[in-house]
N, C-alpha and C positions, 0 to 999 in steps of 0.2 A: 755791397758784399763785405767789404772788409769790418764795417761795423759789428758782423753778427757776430756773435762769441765762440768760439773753436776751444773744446775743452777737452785736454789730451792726458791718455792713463796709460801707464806702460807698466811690467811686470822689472825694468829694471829704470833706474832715478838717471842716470849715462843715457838710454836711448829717449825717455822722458824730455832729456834736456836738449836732445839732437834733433830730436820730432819738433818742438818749442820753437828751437832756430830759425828749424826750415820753412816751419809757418810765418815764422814774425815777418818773412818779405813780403807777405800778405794779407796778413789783418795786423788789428790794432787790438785783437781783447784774444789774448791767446792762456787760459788757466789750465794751468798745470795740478793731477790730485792722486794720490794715491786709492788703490781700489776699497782701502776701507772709508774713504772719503768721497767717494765716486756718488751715493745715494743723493747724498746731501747737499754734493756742487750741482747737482740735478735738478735738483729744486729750486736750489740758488739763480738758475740760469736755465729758464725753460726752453728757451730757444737755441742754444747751445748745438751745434754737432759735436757728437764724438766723434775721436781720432785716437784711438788704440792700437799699442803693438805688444805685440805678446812673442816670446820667443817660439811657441806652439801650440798649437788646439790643444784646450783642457778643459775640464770644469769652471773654473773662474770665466773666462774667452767664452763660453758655450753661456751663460750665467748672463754675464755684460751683452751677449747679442739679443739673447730676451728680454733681460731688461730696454733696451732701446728701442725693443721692437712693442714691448706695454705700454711704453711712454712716446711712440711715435716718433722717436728723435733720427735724424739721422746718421750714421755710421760707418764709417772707413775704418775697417779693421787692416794690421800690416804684419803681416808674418814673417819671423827668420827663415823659419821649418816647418816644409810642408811635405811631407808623402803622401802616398795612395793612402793609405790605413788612416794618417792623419786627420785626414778632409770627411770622414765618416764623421768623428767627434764632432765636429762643427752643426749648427742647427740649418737644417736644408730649408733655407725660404732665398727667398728674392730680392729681402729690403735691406739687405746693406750689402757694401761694394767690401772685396779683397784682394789687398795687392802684396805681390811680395814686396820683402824688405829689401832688395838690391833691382827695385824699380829707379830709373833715372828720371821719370817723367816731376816735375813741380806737382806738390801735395797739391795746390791750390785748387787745380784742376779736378784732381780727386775729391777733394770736398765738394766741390760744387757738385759732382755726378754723383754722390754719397747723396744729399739734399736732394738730386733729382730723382735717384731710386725712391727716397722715400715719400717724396712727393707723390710720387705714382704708384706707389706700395699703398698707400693712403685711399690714394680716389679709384684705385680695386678692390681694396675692404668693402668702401660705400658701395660701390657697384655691387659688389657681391652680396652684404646686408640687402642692400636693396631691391634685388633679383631674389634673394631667400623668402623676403619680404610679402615681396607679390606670388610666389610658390604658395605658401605657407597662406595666404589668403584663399588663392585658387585651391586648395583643399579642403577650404572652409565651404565655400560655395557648391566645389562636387558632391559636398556630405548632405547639404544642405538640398541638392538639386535630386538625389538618390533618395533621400528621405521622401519629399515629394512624390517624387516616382513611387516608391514604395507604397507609403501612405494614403496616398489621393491617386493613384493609378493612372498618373501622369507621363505622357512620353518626355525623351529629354527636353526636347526643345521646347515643351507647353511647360515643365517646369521652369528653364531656365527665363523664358517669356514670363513667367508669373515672379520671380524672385526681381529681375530687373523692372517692371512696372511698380514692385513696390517700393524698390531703392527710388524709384523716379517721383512714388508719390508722396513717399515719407520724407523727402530729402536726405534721407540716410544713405549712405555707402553700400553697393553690394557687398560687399563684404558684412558690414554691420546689421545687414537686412538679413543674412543666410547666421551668421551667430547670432541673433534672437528666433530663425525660424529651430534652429537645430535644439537651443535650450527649450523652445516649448513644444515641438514633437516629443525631444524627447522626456520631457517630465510628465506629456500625457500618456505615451508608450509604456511607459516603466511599467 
């Protein structure tokens, strides 16, 4: 753990340097960058968490939590100030951890549960692509299965029977089978 890189941006160079400290009893690669240099240590160090403190929800803070969240990294944001009204500004997702600034708990722990949110923020993306995925197919096949129906005055089940005997005989995918019947119904239709 202590190898992976912890790369910390603060809105003031003083909290910058106190957030640095409190790392250093736990790793060994701890980079310090200011926000107009934040794109570039990003790249620098792909594997990097961020560890940002901002004295309050702003545009910059709102800005940094979508970037990290494009670039999959994970994120420990640490606030001075926060009120009700505050916590609206901030971007409402799940992948990164917020803790006040007058927490006594060790950062360390924090990083690590920052890296696990995103962890898991990650392999529900895929889930979710991949649930879309198979949606987005099964649409193709209803069009595909209705068409039929339509065309050849097929009930559902002799069409959906006939659509999967030819996935079976073409070796093609149901899916790939119902997006070839759909383009050629419908360019004989037209």
């Amino acid at each position: 753990m202590p190898k992976t890189p912890v790369l910390v941006c603060c809105d003031s160079i003083a909290e910058q340097a106190h957030i640095s400290a409190r790392l250093a009893r736990d790793f060994d690669k701890i980079m310090g960058c200011q926000l107009s240099q934040l794109e570039s240590m990003l790249e620098k160090e792909p594997s990097a968490t961020l560890v940002i403190s901002w004295q309050q929800p702003c545009a910059e803070l709102s800005l940094i939590i979508e970037v990290a969240k494009q670039l999959q990294r994970p994120l420990l944001v640490i606030l001075k100030q926060l009120n009700n009204n505050d916590i609206n500004r901030l971007p409402a997702s799940n992948d990164y951890v917020l803790l006040p600034h007058d927490s006594q708990f060790e950062l360390n722990a924090w990083v690590i549960h920052a890296r696990q949110v995103r962890d898991k923020s990650i392999q529900d993306d895929q889930k979710i692509a991949a649930l879309n995925l198979k949606l987005e197919e099964r649409k193709v096949v209803e069009k595909a299965k209705g068409l039929l129906m339509k065309y050849h005055h097929l009930d559902e089940q002799t069409a959906f029977a006939a659509l999967r005997k030819s996935a079976m005989q073409s070796s093609l995918s149901l899916n790939q089978v119902a997006k070839n019947l759909i383009n050629t119904l419908e360019s004989i239709h037209l």
